[in-house]
C-alpha positions as CSV (number, residue, x, y, z in Angstrom):
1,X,16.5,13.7,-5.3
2,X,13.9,15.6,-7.6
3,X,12.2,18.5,-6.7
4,X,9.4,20.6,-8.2
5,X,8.0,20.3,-11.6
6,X,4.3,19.3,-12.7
7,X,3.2,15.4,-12.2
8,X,3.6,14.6,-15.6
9,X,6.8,17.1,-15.8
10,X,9.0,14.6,-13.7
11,X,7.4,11.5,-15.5
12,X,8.8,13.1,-19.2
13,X,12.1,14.3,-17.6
14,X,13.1,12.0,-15.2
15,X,11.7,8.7,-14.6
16,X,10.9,7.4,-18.4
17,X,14.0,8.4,-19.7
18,X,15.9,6.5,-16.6
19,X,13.6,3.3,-17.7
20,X,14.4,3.4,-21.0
21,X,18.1,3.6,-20.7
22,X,17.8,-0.4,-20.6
23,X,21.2,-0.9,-19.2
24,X,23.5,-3.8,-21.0
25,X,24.3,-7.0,-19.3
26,X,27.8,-5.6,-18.3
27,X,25.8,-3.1,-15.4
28,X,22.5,-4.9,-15.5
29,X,20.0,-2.9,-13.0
30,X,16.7,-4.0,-11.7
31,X,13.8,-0.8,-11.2
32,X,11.5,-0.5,-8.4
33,X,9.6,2.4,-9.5
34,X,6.5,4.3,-7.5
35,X,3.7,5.0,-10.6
36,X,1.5,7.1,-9.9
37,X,-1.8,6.7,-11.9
38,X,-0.1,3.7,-13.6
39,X,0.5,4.9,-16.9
40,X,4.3,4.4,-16.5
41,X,3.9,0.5,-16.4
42,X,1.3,0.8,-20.1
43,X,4.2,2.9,-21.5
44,X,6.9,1.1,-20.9
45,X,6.4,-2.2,-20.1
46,X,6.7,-3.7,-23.7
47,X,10.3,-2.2,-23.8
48,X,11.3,-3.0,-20.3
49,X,10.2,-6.9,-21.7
50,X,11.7,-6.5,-25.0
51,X,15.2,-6.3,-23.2
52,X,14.6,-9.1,-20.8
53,X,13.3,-7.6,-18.0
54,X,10.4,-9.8,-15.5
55,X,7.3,-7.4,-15.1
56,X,6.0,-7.6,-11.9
57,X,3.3,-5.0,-10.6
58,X,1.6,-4.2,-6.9
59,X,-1.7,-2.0,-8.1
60,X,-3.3,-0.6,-5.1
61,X,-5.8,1.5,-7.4
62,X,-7.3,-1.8,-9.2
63,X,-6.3,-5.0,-6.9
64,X,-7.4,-6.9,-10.0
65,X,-4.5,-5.6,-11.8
66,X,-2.5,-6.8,-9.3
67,X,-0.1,-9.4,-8.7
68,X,-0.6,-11.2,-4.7
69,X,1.5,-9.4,-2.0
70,X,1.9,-11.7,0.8
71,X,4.3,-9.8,4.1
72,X,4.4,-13.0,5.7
73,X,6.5,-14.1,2.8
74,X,9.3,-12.8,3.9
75,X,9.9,-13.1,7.5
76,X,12.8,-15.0,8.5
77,X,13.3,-14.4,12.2
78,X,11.8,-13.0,14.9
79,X,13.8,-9.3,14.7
80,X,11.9,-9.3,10.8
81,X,8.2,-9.4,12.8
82,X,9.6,-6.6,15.1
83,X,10.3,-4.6,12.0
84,X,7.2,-5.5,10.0
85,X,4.7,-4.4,13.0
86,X,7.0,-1.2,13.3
87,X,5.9,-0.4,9.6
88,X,2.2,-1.7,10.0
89,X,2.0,1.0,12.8
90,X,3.3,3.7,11.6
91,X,1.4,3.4,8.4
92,X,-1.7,2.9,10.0
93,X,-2.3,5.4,11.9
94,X,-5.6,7.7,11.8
95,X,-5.2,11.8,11.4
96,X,-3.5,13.3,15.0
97,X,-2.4,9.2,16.2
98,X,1.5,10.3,15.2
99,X,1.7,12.7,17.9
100,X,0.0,13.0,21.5
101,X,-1.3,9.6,21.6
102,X,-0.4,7.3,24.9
103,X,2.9,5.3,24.5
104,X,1.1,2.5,26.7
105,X,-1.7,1.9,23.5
106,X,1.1,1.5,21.4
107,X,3.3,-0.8,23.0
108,X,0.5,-2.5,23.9
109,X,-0.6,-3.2,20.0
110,X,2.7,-4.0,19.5
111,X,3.0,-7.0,21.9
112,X,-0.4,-8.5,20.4
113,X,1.0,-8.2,17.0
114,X,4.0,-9.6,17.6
115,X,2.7,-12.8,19.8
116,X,0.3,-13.3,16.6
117,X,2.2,-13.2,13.9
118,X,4.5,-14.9,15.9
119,X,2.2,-17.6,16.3
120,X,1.1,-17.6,12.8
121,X,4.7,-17.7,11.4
122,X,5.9,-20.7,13.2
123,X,3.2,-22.7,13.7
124,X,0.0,-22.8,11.2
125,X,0.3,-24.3,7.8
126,X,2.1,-22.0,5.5
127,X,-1.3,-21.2,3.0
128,X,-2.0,-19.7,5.6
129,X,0.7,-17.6,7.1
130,X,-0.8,-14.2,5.8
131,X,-2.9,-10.8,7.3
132,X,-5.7,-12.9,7.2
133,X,-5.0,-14.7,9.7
134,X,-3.6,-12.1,11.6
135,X,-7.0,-10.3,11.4
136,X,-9.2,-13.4,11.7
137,X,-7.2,-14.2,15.6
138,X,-7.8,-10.4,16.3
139,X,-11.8,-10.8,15.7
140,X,-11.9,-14.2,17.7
141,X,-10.4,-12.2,20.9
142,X,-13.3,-11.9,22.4
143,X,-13.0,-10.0,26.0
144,X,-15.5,-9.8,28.9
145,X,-15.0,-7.0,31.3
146,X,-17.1,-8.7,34.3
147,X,-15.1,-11.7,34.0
148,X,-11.5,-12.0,34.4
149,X,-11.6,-15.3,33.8
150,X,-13.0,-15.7,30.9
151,X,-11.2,-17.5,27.6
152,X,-11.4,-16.7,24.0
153,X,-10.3,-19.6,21.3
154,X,-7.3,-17.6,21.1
155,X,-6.7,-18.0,24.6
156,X,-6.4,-21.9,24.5
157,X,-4.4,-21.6,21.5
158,X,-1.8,-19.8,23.6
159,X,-2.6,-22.2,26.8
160,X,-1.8,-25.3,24.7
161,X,1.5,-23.5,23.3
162,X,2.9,-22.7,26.6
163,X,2.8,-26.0,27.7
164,X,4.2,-27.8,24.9
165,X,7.0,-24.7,24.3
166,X,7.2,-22.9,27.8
167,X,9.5,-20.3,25.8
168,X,7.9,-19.7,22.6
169,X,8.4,-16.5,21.5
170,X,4.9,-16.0,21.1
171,X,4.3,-17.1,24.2
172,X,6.7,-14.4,25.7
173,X,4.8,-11.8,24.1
174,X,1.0,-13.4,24.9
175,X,1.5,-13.3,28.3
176,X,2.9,-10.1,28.4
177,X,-0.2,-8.8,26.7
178,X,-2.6,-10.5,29.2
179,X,-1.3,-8.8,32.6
180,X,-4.1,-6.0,31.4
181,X,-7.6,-5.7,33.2
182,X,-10.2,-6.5,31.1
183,X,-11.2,-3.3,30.1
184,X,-8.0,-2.4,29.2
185,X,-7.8,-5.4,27.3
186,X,-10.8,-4.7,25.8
187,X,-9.6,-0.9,24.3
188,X,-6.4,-2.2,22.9
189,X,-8.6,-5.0,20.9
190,X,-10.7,-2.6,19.5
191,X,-7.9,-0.6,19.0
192,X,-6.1,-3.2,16.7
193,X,-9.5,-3.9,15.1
194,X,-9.9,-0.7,14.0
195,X,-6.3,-0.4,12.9
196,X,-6.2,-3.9,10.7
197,X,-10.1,-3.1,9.4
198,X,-8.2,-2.0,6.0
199,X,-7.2,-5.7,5.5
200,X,-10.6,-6.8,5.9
201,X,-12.2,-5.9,3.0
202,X,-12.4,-8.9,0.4
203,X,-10.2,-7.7,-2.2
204,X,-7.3,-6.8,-0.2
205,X,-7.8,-10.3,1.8
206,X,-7.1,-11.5,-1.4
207,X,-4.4,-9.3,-2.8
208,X,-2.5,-10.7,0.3
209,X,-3.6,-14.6,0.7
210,X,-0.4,-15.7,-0.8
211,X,2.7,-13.8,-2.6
212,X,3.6,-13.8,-6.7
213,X,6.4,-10.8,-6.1
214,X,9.7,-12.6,-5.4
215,X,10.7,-9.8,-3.8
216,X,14.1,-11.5,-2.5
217,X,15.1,-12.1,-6.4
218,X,14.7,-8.2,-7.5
219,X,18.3,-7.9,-6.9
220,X,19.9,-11.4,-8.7
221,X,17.2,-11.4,-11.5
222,X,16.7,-8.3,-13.9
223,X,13.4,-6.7,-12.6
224,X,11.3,-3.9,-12.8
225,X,8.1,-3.8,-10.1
226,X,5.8,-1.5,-10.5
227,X,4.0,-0.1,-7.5
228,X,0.6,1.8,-8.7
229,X,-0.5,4.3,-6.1
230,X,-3.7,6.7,-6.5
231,X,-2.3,10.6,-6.5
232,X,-5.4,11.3,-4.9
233,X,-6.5,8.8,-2.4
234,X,-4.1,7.7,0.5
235,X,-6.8,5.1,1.7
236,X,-4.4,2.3,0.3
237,X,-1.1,3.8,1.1
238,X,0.1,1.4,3.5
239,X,0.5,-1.2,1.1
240,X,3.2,0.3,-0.9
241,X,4.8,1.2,2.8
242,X,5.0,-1.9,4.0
243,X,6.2,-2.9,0.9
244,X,9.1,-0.8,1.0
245,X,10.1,-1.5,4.4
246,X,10.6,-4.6,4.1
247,X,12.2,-4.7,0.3
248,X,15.2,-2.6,1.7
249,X,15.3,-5.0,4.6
250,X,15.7,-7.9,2.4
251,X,17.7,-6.7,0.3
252,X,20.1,-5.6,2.5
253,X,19.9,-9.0,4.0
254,X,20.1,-10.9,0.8
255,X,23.4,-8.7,-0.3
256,X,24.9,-9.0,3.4
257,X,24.2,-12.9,3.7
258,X,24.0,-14.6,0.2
259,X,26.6,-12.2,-1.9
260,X,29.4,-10.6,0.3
261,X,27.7,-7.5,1.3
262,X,27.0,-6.2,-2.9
263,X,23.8,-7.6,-4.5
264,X,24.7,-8.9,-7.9
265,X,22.4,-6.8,-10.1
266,X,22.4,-2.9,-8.8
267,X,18.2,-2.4,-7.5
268,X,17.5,1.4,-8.3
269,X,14.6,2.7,-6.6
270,X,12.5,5.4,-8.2
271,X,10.2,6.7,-5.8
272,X,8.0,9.1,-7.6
273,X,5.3,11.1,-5.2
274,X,7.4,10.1,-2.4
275,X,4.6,11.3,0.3
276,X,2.0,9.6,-1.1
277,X,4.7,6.3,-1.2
278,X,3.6,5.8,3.4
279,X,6.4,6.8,5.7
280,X,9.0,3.7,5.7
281,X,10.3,3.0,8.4
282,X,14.0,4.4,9.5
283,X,14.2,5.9,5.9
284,X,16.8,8.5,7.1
285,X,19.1,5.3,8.5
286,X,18.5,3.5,5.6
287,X,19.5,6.1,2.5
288,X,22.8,6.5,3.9
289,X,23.9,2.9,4.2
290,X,22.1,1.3,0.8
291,X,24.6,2.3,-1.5
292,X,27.1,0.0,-0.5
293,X,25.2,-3.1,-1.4
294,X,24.2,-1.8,-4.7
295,X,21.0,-0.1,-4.1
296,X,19.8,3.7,-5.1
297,X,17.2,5.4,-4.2
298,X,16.0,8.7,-5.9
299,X,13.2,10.7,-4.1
300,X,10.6,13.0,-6.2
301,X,8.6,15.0,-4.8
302,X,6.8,18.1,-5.5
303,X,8.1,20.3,-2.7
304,X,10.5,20.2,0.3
305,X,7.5,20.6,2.4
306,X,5.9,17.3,1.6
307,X,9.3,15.6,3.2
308,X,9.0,17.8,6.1
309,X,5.6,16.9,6.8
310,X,6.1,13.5,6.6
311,X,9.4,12.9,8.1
312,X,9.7,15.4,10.2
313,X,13.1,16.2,11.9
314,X,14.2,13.4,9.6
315,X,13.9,15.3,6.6
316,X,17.6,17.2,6.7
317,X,19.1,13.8,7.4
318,X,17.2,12.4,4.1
319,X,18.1,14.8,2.0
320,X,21.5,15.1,3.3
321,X,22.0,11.4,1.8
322,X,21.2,12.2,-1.6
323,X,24.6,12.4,-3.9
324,X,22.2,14.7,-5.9
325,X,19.6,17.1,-6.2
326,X,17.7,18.3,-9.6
327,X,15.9,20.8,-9.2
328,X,12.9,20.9,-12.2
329,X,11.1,24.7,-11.3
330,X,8.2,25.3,-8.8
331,X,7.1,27.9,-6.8
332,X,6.7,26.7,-3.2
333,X,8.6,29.2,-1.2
334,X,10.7,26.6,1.5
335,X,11.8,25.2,-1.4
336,X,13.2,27.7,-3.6
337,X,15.0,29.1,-0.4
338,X,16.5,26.3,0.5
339,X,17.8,25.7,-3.4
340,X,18.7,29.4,-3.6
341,X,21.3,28.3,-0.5
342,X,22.0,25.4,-1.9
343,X,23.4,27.1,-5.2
344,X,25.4,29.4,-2.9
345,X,26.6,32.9,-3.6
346,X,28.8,33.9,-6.7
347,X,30.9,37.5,-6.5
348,X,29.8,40.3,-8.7
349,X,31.6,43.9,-9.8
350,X,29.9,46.8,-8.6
351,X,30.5,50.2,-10.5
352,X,29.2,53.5,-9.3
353,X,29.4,56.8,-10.7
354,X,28.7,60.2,-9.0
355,X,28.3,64.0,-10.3
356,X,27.7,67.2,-8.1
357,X,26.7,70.1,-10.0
358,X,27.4,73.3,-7.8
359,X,29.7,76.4,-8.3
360,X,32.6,73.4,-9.0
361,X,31.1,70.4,-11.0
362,X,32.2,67.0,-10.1
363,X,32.5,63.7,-10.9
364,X,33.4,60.2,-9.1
365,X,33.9,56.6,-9.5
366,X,34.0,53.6,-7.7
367,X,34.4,50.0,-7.9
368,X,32.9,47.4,-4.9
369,X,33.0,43.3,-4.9
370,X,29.7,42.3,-3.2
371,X,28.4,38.9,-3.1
372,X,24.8,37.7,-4.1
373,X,23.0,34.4,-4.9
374,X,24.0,32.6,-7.6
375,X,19.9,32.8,-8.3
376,X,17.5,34.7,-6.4
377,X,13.8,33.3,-5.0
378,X,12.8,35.1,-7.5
379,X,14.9,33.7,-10.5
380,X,14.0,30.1,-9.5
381,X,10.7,30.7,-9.3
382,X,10.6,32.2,-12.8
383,X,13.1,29.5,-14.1
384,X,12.4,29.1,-17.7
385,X,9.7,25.4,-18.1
386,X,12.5,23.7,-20.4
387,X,15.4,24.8,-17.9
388,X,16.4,22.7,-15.2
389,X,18.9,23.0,-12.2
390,X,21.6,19.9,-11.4
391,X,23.6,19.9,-7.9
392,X,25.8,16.6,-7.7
393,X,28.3,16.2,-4.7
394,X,31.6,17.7,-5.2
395,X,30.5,19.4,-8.5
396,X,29.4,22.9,-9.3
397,X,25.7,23.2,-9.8
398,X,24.7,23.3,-13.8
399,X,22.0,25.0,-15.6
400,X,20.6,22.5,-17.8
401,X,17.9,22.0,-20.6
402,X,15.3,19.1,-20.1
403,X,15.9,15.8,-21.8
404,X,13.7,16.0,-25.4
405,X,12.3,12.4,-25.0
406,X,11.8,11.7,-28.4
407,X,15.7,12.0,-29.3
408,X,15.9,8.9,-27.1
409,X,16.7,5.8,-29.4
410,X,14.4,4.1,-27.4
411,X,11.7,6.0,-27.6
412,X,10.1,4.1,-31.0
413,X,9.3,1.1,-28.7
414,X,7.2,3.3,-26.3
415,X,3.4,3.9,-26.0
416,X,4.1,7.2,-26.9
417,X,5.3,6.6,-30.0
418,X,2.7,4.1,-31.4
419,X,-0.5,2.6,-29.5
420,X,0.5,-0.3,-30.5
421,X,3.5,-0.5,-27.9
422,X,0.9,-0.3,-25.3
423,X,2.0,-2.8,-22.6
424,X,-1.7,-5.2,-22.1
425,X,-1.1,-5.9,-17.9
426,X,-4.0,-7.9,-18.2
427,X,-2.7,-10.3,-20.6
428,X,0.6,-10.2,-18.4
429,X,-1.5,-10.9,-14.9
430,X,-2.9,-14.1,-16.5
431,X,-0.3,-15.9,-17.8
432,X,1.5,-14.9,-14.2
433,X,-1.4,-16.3,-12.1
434,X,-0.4,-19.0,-9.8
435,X,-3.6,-21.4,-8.2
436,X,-4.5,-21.0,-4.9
437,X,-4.3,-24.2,-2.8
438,X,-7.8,-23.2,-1.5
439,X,-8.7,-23.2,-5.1
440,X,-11.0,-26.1,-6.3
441,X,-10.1,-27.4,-9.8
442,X,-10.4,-31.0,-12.2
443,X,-7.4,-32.7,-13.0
444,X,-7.9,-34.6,-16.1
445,X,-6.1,-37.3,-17.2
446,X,-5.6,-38.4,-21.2
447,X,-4.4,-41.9,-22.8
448,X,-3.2,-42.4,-25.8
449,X,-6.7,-43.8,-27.3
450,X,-8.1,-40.5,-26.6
451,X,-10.4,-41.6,-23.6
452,X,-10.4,-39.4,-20.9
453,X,-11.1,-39.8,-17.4
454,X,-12.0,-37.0,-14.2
C-alpha cells in the first residue's frame, strides 16, 4: 500500500519506476496498472513494447482510445452472472443508494439481471451476448398497471423458454421476478432503467459490443493493461470496477483450473487512485487470498480516509493484507495517526537537573526511561518532500530517500527523456482493431492477370 504524496508524487516514486523494472524472462510479470489522466500509458508504453510486452488499454476518459470491453466475455457459469450483477450494483448506485435503501428493490433488480443475462448468455447468438442487449430487453419490458395480464415481447420470450426448458436457469429467475403486482413491477423497471442508462449512450454501447482485452491471457502472456480513469469525474467509474471484479475472478479461476493453483506469469496490480478505481466487490476477501496464485496488488491512495469512505468497516481488513506500507508524506490527520502507531514507540533517556538556592544551595540529578513515538503527528506531517517512510512485515520500519528516476537505466527509453519515446496509442488502437460482424465491408478477390472482381 502507498499512502500520501501529490498525484504526480506517487507516479515519479512509485509506479514508473515499478514499470520500468522490465522484469527478465526468468520472473516474467504482467502489469494491470490504474492511470489516471493517462499519461503513464504515453510514457511508457514504447519501453513496456520494446521488452515484449502486449499493450492493451481500457480508456474511460476518450472511448475512442479505447480498446472493446465486452463483460459478457467472460462468463462461464451461472455463479460468474451472480458475481457480475453483484459488481454492476454496487457500482451503480446513485449518492445515499448504499445505505437506507429497501433490501426488497435490490433483490428484486437482482433477479431481473440475472434471468436476462442469463438468457442472453445461453441462448442469443454470441455477437450479441453484451450490455446491449441486456439494456435493449430492459426497455422492451413494457408494464401496464391496470392490466395484470398484459405481455411484453420479453414476456413471450420467457413463455416460449419455459416450455421448451421447464428448468432453465433463467427461467427460475423470470418467474421469480413476475410474482410482483404491476406497480411494483413497474418501479423495479424503472429502477433498472435508470441504473443501466450509463450503457446507453452510443459510445459506451460501443466500447462494449464485443471484447479486444483477453483478459483470461494477462496471466500466461506478458501484459500490461492500462486502465485510464478521469481524477475528476466518477461518471465512468463503473467500468474500471467491473473490470476489476471480474479480472481477479478469472484469474483466480484460470490459476485454480488450468495451472495447479499458481498462474504462470506473476499479474501485479497497480491500483493508483484506488477510490476513484469503483468499489470491487469482496476486495477485503480477495487481497488476502491472491497471493497464492501469483497475483499482487498494491493500493495508492491519497489518504486512509478515501479507503474508509469507500469500504467502510472493510478498510482494517484491507489494509491489514498488505505485506507493506510506504508511506510518501501528507497531511491528512487519520492518516498520520494511524502511521505514527504504526511506527510504534522507541525508548528515550531522560536527564534532569535541579538547583535550590536558599541559606544551603543545592543541586540534583536524575535519570528516567520514558517511551515516545518513533515520529510524532507532527514529524510526519513535516517529513522532508524527498524523504519517505517504508514498513514491510516482520521488518523494522526505514527512513528512506525517494527513487531519483533518472538514475534508472531505463529511463533513456521514456517520454521523459526524449519526445520521441512518446508511445502513439492511436497508431497502436488501429493496427489492434478487430471488424465487427455487424460491420459492412467488400471483399475483393485478385487473379494473377491483375483483373479484379467485387
Amino acid at each position: 500500500m502507498v499512502i500520501g504524496g501529490s498525484g504526480s508524487g506517487k507516479t515519479q516514486f512509485f509506479i514508473k519506476p515499478s514499470l520500468m523494472q522490465c522484469q527478465s524472462q526468468d520472473f516474467p510479470v504482467s502489469f494491470v496498472v490504474t492511470d489516471s489522466k493517462g499519461q503513464l500509458i504515453l510514457e511508457t508504453g514504447q519501453l513496456l513494447q520494446r521488452n515484449g510486452y502486449r499493450i492493451k488499454v481500457l480508456n474511460t476518459i476518450d472511448f475512442a482510445k479505447s480498446m472493446r470491453y465486452n463483460p459478457f466475455q467472460y462468463i462461464r457459469s451461472e455463479k460468474d452472472i451472480l458475481k457480475f450483477v453483484t459488481a454492476l450494483i454496487a457500482n451503480t448506485q446513485g449518492e445515499g443508494d448504499a445505505t437506507g435503501q429497501d433490501p426488497f428493490w435490490i433483490r428484486a433488480e437482482t433477479l431481473i439481471y440475472q434471468a436476462l443475462i442469463g438468457y442472453t448468455w445461453r441462448e442469443v447468438p454470441p455477437e450479441e451476448r453484451n450490455m446491449n442487449s441486456l439494456v435493449d430487453m430492459i426497455s422492451a419490458m413494457e408494464v401496464r398497471e391496470d392490466n395484470e395480464n398484459f405481455m411484453n415481447s420479453v414476456d413471450f420470450i420467457f413463455e416460449a423458454l419455459e416450455e421448451r426448458d421447464p428448468n432453465h436457469f433463467a427461467v427460475r429467475q423470470y418467474k421469480k421476478f413476475k410474482l410482483s403486482a404491476g406497480k411494483t413491477a413497474k418501479s423495479i423497471l424503472v429502477q433498472c432503467g435508470a441504473r443501466l442508462s450509463p450503457f446507453d449512450i452510443g459510445e459506451v454501447r460501443d466500447m462494449m459490443s464485443h471484447d479486444e482485452l483477453a483478459l483470461d491471457t494477462i496471466g500466461e502472456e506478458k501484459t500490461v493493461l492500462f486502465v485510464i480513469v478521469s481524477d475528476t469525474d466518477t461518471s465512468f467509474n463503473f467500468i474500471p470496477a467491473l473490470l476489476y471484479s471480474q479480472l481477479f475472478n478469472i484469474l483466480c479461476d484460470r490459476a485454480d483450473m488450468e495451472h495447479g493453483g499458481r498462474l504462470p506469469i506473476h499479474v501485479r496490480f497497480l491500483l493508483d487512485e484506488f477510490p476513484n478505481c469503483g468499489k470491487i466487490a469482496n476486495f477485503h476477501v480477495l487481497s488476502s487470498v491472491l497471493r497464492s496464485r501469483e497475483i499482487s496488488v498494491c493500493v495508492v491512495l491519497q489518504a486512509q480516509s478515501q479507503l474508509k469512505a469507500l469500504y467502510r468497516d472493510s478498510a482494517e481488513t484491507i489494509t491489514g493484507n498488505m505485506d507493506s506500507i510506504l508511506f510518501l508524506g501528507g497531511k491528512e490527520k487519520s492518516t498520520l495517526e494511524e502511521i505514527s502507531k504504526l511506527l510504534g514507540r522507541e525508548t528515550i533517556d531522560v536527564y534532569n537537573t535541579s538547583r535550590n538556592r536558599g541559606s544551603h544551595e543545592s543541586y540534583g540529578q536524575s535519570f528516567q526511561k520514558l517511551g515516545r513515538e518513533l515520529l510524532a503527528i507532527d514529524e510526519l506531517a513535516t517529513l522532508d518532500g524527498g524523504l519517505c517512510i517504508l514498513q514491510i512485515r516482520g521488518v523494522p520500519p526505514f527512513r528512506s530517500h525517494k527513487y531519483d528516476l533518472t538514475k534508472h537505466p531505463n529511463y533513456q527509453y521514456l517520454a521523459d527523456a526524449h519526445p520521441k519515446n512518446r508511445f502513439d496509442v492511436e497508431r497502436h488502437l488501429s493496427r489492434k482493431l478487430k471488424l465487427n460482424t455487424r460491420d459492412v465491408y467488400e471483399v475483393m478477390e485478385f487473379d494473377f492477370t491483375g483483373e479484379s472482381s467485387t
